[in-house]
Structure formats: C-alpha cells, structure tokens
VMD Tcl script that draws the C-alpha trace (Angstrom):
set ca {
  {0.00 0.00 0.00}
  {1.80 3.46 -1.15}
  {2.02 6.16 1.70}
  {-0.52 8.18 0.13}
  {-3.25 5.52 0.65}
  {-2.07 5.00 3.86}
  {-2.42 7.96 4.85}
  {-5.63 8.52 3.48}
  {-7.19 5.72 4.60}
  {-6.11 6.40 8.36}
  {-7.80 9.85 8.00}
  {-11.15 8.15 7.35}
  {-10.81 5.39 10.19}
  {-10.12 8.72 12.40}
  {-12.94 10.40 11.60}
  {-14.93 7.66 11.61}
  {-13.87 7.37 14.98}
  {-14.31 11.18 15.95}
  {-17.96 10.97 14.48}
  {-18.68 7.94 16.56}
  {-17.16 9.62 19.60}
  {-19.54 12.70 19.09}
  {-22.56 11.12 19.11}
  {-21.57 8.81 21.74}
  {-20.90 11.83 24.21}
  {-24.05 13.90 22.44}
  {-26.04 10.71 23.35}
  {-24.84 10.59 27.23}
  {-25.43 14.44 27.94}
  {-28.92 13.73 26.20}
  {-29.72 10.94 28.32}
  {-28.22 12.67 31.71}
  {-29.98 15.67 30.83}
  {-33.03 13.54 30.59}
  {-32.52 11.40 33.70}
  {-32.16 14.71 35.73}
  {-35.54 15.92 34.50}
  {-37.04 12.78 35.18}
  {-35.88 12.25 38.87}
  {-37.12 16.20 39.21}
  {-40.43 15.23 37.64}
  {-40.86 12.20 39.96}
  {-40.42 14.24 43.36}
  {-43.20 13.97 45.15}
  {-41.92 17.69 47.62}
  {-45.77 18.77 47.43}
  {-49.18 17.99 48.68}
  {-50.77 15.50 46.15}
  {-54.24 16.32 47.13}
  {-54.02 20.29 45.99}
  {-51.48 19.81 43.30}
  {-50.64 17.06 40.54}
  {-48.04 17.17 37.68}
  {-49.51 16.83 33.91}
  {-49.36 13.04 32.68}
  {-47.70 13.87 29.38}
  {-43.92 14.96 28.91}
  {-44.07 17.55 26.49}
  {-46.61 20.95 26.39}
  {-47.11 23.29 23.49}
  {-48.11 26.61 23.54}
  {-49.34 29.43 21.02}
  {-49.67 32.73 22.22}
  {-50.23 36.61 21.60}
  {-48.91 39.10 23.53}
  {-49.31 42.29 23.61}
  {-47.19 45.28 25.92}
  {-46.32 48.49 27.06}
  {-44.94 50.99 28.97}
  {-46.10 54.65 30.57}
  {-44.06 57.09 32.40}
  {-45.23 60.36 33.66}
  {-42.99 62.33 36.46}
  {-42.73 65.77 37.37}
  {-40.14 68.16 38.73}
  {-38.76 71.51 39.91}
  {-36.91 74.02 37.74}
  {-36.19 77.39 37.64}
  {-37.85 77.81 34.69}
  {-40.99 76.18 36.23}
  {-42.33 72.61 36.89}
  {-41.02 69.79 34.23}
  {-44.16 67.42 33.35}
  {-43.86 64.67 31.50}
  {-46.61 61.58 29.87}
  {-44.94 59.32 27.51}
  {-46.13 56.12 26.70}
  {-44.09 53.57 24.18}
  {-45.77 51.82 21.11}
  {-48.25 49.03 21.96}
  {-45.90 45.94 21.33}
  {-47.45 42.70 19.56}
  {-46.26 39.46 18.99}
  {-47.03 35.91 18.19}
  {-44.85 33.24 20.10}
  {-44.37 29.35 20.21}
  {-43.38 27.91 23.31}
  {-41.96 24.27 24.29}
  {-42.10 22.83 27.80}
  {-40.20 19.00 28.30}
  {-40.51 18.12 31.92}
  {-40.59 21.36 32.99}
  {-37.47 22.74 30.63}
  {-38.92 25.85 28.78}
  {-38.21 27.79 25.77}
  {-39.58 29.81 23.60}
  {-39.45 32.12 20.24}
  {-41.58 35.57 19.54}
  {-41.72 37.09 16.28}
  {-43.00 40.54 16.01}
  {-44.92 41.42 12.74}
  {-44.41 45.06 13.25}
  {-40.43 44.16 12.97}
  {-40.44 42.71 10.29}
  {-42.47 45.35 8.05}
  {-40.06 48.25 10.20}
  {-42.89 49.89 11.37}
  {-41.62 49.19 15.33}
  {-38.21 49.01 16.21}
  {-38.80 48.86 19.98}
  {-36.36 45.66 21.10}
  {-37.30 43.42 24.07}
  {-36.11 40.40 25.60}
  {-38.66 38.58 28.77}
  {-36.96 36.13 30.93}
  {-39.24 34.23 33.48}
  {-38.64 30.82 35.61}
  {-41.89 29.99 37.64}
  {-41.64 27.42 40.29}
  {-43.83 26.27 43.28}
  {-41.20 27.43 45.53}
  {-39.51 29.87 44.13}
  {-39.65 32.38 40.56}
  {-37.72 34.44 38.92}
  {-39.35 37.59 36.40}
  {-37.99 40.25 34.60}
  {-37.14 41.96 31.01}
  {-34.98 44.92 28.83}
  {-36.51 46.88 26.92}
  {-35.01 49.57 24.12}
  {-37.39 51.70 22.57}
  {-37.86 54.57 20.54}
  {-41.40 55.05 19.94}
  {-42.07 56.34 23.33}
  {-44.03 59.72 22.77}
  {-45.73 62.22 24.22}
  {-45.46 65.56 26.32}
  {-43.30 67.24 27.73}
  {-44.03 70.97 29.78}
  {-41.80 73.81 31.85}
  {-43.50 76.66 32.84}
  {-45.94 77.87 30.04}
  {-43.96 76.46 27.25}
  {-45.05 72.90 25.96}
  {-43.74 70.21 23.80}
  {-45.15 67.40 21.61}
  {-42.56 64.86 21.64}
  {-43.05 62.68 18.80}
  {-41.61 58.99 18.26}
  {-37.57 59.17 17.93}
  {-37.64 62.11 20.27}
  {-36.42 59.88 23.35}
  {-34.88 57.05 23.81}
  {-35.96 54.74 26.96}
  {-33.87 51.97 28.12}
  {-34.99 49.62 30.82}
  {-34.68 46.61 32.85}
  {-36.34 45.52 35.36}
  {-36.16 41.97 37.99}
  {-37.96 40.66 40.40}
  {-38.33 37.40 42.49}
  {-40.72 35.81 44.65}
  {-40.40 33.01 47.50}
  {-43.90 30.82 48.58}
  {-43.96 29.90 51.91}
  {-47.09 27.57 51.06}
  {-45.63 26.00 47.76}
  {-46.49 22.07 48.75}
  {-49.87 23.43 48.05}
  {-49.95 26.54 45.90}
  {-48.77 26.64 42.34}
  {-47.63 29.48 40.48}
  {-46.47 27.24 37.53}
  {-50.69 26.03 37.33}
  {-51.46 29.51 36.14}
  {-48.56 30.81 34.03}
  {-46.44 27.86 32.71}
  {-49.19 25.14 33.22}
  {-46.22 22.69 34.25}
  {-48.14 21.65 37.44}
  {-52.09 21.57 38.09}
  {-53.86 23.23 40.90}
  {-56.75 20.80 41.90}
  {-57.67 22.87 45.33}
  {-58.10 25.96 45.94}
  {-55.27 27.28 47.77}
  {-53.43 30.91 48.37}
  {-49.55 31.37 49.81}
  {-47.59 34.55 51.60}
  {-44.72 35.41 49.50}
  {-41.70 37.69 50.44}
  {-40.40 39.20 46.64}
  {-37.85 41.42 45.77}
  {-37.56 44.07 43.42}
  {-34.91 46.02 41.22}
  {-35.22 48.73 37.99}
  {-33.43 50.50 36.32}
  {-32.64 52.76 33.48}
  {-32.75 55.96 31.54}
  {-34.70 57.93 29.19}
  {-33.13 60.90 26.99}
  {-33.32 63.20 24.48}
  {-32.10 62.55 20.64}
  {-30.34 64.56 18.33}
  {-34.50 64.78 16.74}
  {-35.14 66.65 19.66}
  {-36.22 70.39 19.54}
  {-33.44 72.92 20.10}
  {-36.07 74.83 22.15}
  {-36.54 72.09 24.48}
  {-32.67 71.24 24.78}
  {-31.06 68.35 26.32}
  {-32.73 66.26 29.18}
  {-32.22 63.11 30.75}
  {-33.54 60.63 33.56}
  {-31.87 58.09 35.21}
  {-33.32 55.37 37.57}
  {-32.24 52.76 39.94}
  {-34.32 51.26 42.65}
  {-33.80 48.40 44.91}
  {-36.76 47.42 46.76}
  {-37.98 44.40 49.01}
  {-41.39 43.56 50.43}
  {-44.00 40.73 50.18}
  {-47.77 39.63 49.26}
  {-50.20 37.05 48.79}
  {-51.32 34.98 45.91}
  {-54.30 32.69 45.83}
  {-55.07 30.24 43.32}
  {-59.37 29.68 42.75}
  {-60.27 26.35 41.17}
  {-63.81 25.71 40.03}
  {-64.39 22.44 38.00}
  {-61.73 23.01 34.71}
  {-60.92 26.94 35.43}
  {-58.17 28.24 37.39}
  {-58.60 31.79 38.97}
  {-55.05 33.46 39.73}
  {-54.58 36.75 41.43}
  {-51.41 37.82 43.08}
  {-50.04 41.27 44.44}
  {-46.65 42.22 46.53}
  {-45.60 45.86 47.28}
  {-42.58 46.03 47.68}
  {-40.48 49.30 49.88}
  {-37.33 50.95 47.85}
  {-34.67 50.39 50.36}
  {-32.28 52.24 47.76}
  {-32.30 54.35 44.77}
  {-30.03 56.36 42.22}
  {-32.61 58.57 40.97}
  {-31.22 61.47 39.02}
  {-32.27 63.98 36.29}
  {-30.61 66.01 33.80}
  {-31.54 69.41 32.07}
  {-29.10 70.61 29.86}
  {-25.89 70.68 31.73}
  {-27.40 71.19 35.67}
  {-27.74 67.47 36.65}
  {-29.60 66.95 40.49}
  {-29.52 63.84 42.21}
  {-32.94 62.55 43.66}
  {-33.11 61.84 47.60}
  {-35.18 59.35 49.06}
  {-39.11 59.96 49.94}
  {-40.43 57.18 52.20}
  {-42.13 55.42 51.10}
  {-41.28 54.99 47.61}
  {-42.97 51.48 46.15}
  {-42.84 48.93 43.43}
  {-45.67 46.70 42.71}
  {-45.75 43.52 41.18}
  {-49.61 42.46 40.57}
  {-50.20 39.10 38.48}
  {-53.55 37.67 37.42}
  {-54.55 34.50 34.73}
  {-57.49 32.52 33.86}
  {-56.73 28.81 32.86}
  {-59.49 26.88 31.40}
  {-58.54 22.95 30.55}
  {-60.86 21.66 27.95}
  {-58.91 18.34 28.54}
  {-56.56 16.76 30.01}
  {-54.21 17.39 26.72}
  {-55.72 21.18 25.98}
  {-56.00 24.15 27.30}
  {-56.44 28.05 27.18}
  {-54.53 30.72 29.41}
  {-54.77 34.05 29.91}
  {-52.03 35.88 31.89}
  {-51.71 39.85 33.01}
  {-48.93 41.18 34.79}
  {-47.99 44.49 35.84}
  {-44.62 45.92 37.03}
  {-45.03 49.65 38.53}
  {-42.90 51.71 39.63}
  {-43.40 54.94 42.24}
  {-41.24 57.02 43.68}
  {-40.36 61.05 44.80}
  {-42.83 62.94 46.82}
  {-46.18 64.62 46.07}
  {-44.50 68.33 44.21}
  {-41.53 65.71 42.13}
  {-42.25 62.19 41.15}
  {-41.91 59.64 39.19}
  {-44.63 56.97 38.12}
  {-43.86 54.22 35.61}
  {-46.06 51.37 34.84}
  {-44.90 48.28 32.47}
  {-47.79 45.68 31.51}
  {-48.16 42.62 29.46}
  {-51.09 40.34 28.44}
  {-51.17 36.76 26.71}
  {-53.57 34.77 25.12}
  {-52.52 31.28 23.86}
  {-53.53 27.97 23.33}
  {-51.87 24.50 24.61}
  {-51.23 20.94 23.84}
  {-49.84 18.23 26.00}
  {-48.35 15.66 24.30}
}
mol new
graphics top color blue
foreach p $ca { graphics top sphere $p radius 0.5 }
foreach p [lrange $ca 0 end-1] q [lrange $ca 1 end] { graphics top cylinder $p $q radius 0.2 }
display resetview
C-alpha cells in the first residue's frame, strides 16, 4: 500500500472514529440531561391532594402578547415645573413555546419588525416554580411619545424624540408552595386541583434611563432621567379552582430600600433623595381553562409599577403585558 493511501485511509478510520465519539458523548449528555428531569419530575416535595403534575412529557403553547410601557414624572426648575406623559408603542407578537418536563423555551416574532414599522427591542426572561420564581425583562425603545411641559412652554414629543432603556427583575419566594402553584397559572407545568393561596416575600430592582435625541427640539434642549431602585417587600397569591378553570390573582408591594434617581436638564444634573415610602408593585392575574386533560387556554396579566419622589416631584412608571394562547400536552 503506497504512503498516500495509507495515509488517506487512516484519515477516514479517524474520523470515523471522531464521528462515533460525538454522538456517543451527544447521546450521554442527552440521556443525563433527561434522567435529571425525570428524577425532578418524579419528586413527590408537594401535597398530592391540591397539586398534581400533567401526565404527558411535552406541552405546546401558542400565544399573543401584547405590551407596554407609561411614564409620567414631574419636577422643579427654575424655569418652572417639568411634566412629562410618555407612553411607548403598543408591542405585539405571536410566540411558540416548548415545555419537556418542565425545561422551557420559547421564540416571539414581532410582525411590526419585520415590516419596520416598530423598532422597539425586548427580551422577557421568566422561571416559575412552586417554591420559588424568577421575572424580569430589557426593553429599548424609541417610539415612546408624548409631552413634555416647563412653565408655560409645551412640547409634543413625537416617536424618535427619546430614547428609553430599561430593565427591570424581580423574584418571589412561597412559603405555602407544597400546596400553591404558580407554575398552574402561568407555565401550566403543574395543576392546581384545590383551591389554595400562599404569603410570598419578593424582591424588586429597575433601572434605566430615558433621553433626548439629536430629533429633539433645540427649544426644548437636552434632558435626561436616570433610575435605579432596589426594593424588598412581600404579598399574597391565591389560586381559585372551580371544576376546569383556574382563577389566579397575586399582588406584593414592595419598599425601595435604595435608589439612584437622578435627572438632567441641559448641563445642571440633580440627584434625587429618598421619599419614604417609595414602592414597586408587582400584581399578576390568569385565567386557565382545561378543555382536557391534553388542551388548554390561558390568559395571563402582569404588571410591574414603579413609584417614587414625593407629592411636588415624582416619578410613576407602569410596564404591563397580556397573553392569550392555546396548549397541547403531548
């Protein structure tokens, strides 16, 4: 056999070998991945008589969703009180989401993107579990609008006026989660078969900015806001069963124990002290009907809000979204 053979014949036996090797180790992370899952999914760490995990493996969802955000604040000038009520674009989307023993994800398309009629850019995260969850999102837009008044003088600020950026976290724990589900209402990993409500401690953080582009008018100037809140607090969710619908309503205020709230006119920037109390509220509520034991409708509101300053300079921001989809368990 000449060299060149040789050689050329080892090459294939190697990556022979490499392919084999690859789908050897693809195959064990699979099936550990798997395993994990399964021993989660077979943990019995809640009340059987109130709660019950689906009997399929695999949930599909189809939703619509639809957000936005307001902002209106208000401070002290020399030139007079600075008033502000800006609101972004209504966001819509359409998105598929894929649950495997309770390992999520999910992909939104948004129709207004794609003709470039809204550039806005968001990204949701959220982890519910019976214990424990995890919520929050970043948002970049530049369709917020509005006005915008000092003194006598004001402005209509039209879309590409200001630029808002913002992102915002919170978490919740369940001190009754062997019996109350949040994942029943909003992930439909687990279902509620009792009625049954929980205390939860949560926590809270925001922040961001919104200022002026170079779009802005020169009679208006250069302004910016800045945001940063830390707050903690608690509530109380309940979960309402009545034959196939679920009933979910939750609500936790939560105190700013810290904040770097500043604003910027021009060149005179003035930092923002704290005004007990300042708040942020996290209210959730979603209807769940299950036609079957494989499909099912949601609903799902939440709210993330936002209040701070005193009663002559504040700031109010409120961030909503809403989903309708349909599901199939599988």
């Amino acid at each position: 056999m000449k060299l060149k053979q040789f050689c050329t014949l080892v090459a294939i036996l190697l990556a022979a070998q490499t392919v084999a090797f690859a789908q050897s180790k693809s195959e064990s992370v699979r099936n550990r991945v798997e395993d994990v899952l399964r021993k989660n999914r077979e943990k019995k760490n809640f009340d059987t008589l109130y709660m019950a995990r689906p009997d399929y493996k695999l949930t599909l969802k189809l939703r619509g969703n639809l957000s936005g955000n307001s902002i209106h604040a208000r401070y002290d000038d020399e030139g007079g009180k600075i008033k502000t009520k800006l609101n972004t674009s209504t966001r819509a989307t359409v998105s598929v989401g894929v649950n495997y023993m309770g390992l999520a994800a999910g992909l939104a398309i948004n129709p207004a993107n794609l003709s470039g009629k809204n550039k806005d850019m968001e990204f949701n995260l959220s982890a519910y579990f019976n214990r424990f969850g995890l919520e929050g999102y970043y948002q970049q837009s530049k369709t917020l609008s509005g006005t915008m008044s000092q003194g006598d003088a004001s402005y209509h600020l039209d879309k590409g006026v200001l630029r808002l950026a913002s992102v915002y976290l919170t978490g919740y724990y369940a001190f009754n989660h062997r019996r109350f589900s949040y994942p029943a209402a909003f992930t439909q990993s687990f279902l509620q078969k009792r009625s049954a409500g929980s205390w939860l401690v949560s926590f809270s953080y925001q922040g961001g900015s919104i200022k002026t582009t170079d779009k802005a008018p020169e009679e208006l100037g250069t302004a910016r806001i800045y945001v940063g809140n830390f707050a903690i607090g608690g509530g109380y969710g309940y979960n309402l069963v009545a034959k196939k619908w679920l009933f979910h309503l939750s609500f936790q205020p939560n105190i700013i124990i810290f904040n770097n709230n500043s604003y910027k006119w021009n060149d005179e920037k003035t930092s923002e002290a704290m005004h007990f109390p300042e708040m942020m509220f996290n209210t959730r509520a979603a209807i769940v009907y299950n036609i079957s034991p494989k499909y099912f409708v949601s609903s799902t509101f939440v709210m993330n809000s936002t209040v701070f300053g005193n009663y002559d300079e504040y700031t109010e921001q409120w961030r909503w979204r809403a989903r309708l989809g349909v599901g199939m368990r599988l």
